[in-house]
PyMOL CGO cylinders between C-alpha atoms (Angstrom):
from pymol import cmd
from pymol.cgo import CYLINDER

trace = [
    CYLINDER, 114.67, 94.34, 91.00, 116.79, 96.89, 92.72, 0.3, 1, 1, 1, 1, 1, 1,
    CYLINDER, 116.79, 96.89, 92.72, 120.39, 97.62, 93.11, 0.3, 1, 1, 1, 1, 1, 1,
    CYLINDER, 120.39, 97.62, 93.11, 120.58, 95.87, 96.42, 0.3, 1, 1, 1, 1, 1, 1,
    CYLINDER, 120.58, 95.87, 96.42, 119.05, 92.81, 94.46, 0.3, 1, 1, 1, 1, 1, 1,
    CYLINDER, 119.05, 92.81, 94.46, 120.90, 92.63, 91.98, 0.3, 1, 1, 1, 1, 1, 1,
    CYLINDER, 120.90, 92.63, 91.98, 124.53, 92.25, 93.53, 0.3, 1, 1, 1, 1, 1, 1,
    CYLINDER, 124.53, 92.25, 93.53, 123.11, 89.63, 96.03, 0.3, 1, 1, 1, 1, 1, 1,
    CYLINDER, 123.11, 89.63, 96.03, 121.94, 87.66, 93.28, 0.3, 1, 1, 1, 1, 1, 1,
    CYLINDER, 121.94, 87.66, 93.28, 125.69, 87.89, 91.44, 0.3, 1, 1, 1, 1, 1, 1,
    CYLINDER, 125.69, 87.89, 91.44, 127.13, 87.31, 94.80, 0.3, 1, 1, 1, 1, 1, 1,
    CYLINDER, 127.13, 87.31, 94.80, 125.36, 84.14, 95.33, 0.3, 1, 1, 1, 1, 1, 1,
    CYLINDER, 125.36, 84.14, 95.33, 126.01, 83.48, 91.67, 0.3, 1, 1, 1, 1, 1, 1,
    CYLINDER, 126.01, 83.48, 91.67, 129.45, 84.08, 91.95, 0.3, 1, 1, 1, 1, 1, 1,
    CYLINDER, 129.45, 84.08, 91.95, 129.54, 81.83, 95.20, 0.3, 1, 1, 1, 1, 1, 1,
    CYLINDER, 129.54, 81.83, 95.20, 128.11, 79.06, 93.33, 0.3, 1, 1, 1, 1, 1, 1,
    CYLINDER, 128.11, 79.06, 93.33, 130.83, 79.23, 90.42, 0.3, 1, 1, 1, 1, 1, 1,
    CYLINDER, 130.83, 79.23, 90.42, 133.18, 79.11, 93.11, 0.3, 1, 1, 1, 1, 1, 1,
    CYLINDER, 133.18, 79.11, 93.11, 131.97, 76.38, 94.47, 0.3, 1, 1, 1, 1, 1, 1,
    CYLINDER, 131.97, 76.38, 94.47, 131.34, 74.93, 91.07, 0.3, 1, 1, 1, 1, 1, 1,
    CYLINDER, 131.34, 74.93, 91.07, 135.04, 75.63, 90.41, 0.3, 1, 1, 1, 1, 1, 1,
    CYLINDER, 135.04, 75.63, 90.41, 136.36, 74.27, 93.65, 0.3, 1, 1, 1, 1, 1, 1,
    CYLINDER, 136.36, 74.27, 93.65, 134.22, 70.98, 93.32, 0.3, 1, 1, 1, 1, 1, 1,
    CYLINDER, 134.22, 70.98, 93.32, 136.03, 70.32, 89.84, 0.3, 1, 1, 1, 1, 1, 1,
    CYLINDER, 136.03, 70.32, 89.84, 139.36, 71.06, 91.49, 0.3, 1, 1, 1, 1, 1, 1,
    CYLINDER, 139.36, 71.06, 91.49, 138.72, 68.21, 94.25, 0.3, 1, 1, 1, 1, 1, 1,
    CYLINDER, 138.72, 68.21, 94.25, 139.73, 65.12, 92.73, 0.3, 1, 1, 1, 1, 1, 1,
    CYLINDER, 139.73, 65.12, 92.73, 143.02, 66.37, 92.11, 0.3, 1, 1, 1, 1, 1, 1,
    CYLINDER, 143.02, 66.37, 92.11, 143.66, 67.20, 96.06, 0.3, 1, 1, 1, 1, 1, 1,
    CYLINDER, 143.66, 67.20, 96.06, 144.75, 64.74, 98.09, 0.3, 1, 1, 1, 1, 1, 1,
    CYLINDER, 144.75, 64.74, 98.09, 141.71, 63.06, 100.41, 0.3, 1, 1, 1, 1, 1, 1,
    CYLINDER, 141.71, 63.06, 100.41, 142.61, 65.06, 103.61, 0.3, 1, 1, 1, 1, 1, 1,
    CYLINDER, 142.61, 65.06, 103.61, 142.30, 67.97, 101.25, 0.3, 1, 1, 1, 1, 1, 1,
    CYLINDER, 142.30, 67.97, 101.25, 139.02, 67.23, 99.88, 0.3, 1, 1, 1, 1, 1, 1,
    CYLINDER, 139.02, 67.23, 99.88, 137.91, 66.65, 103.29, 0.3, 1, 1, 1, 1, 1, 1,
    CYLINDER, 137.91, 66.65, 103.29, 138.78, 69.89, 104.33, 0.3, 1, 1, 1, 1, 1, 1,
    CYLINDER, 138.78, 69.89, 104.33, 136.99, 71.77, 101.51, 0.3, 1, 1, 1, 1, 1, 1,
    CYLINDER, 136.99, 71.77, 101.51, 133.71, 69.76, 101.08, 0.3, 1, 1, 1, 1, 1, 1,
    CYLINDER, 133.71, 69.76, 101.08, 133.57, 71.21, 105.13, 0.3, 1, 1, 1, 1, 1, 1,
    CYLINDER, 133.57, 71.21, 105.13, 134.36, 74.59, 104.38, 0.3, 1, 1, 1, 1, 1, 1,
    CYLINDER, 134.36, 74.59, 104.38, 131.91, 74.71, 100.67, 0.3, 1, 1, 1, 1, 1, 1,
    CYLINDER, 131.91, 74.71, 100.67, 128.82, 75.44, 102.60, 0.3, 1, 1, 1, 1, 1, 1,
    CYLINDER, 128.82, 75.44, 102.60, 130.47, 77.71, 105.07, 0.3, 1, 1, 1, 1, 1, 1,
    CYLINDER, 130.47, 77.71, 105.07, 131.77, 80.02, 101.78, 0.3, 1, 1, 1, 1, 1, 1,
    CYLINDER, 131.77, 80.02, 101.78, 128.78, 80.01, 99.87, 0.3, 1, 1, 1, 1, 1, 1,
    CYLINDER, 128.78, 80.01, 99.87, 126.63, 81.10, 103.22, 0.3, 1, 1, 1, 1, 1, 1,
    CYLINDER, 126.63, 81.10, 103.22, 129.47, 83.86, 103.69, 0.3, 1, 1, 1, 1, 1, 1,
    CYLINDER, 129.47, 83.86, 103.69, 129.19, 85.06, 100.29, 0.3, 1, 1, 1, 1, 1, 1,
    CYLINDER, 129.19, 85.06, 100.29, 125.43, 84.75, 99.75, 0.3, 1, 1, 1, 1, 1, 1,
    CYLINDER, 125.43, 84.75, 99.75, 122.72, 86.58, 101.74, 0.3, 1, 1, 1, 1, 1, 1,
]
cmd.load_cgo(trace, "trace")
């Protein structure tokens, strides 16, 4: 595994903590909230990851 590799693979990693993260956060938002980030979740993790 190279360099290159390596920081995709904690990118994608770190995009699915976030995500991880954000989905425990959810129940606390309001429902217009939730609906807003359960659209945008697969947009960041596709930004982040390769």
């Amino acid at each position: 595994m190279n360099l290159g590799e390596q920081s995709c693979e904690a990118k994608f990693s770190d995009a699915r903590r976030k995500s991880q993260v954000i989905a425990g956060l959810l129940p606390r938002f309001p429902a217009q909230q939730r609906a807003i980030w359960i659209a945008m979740l697969p947009f960041m993790i596709h930004s982040e990851a390769p």
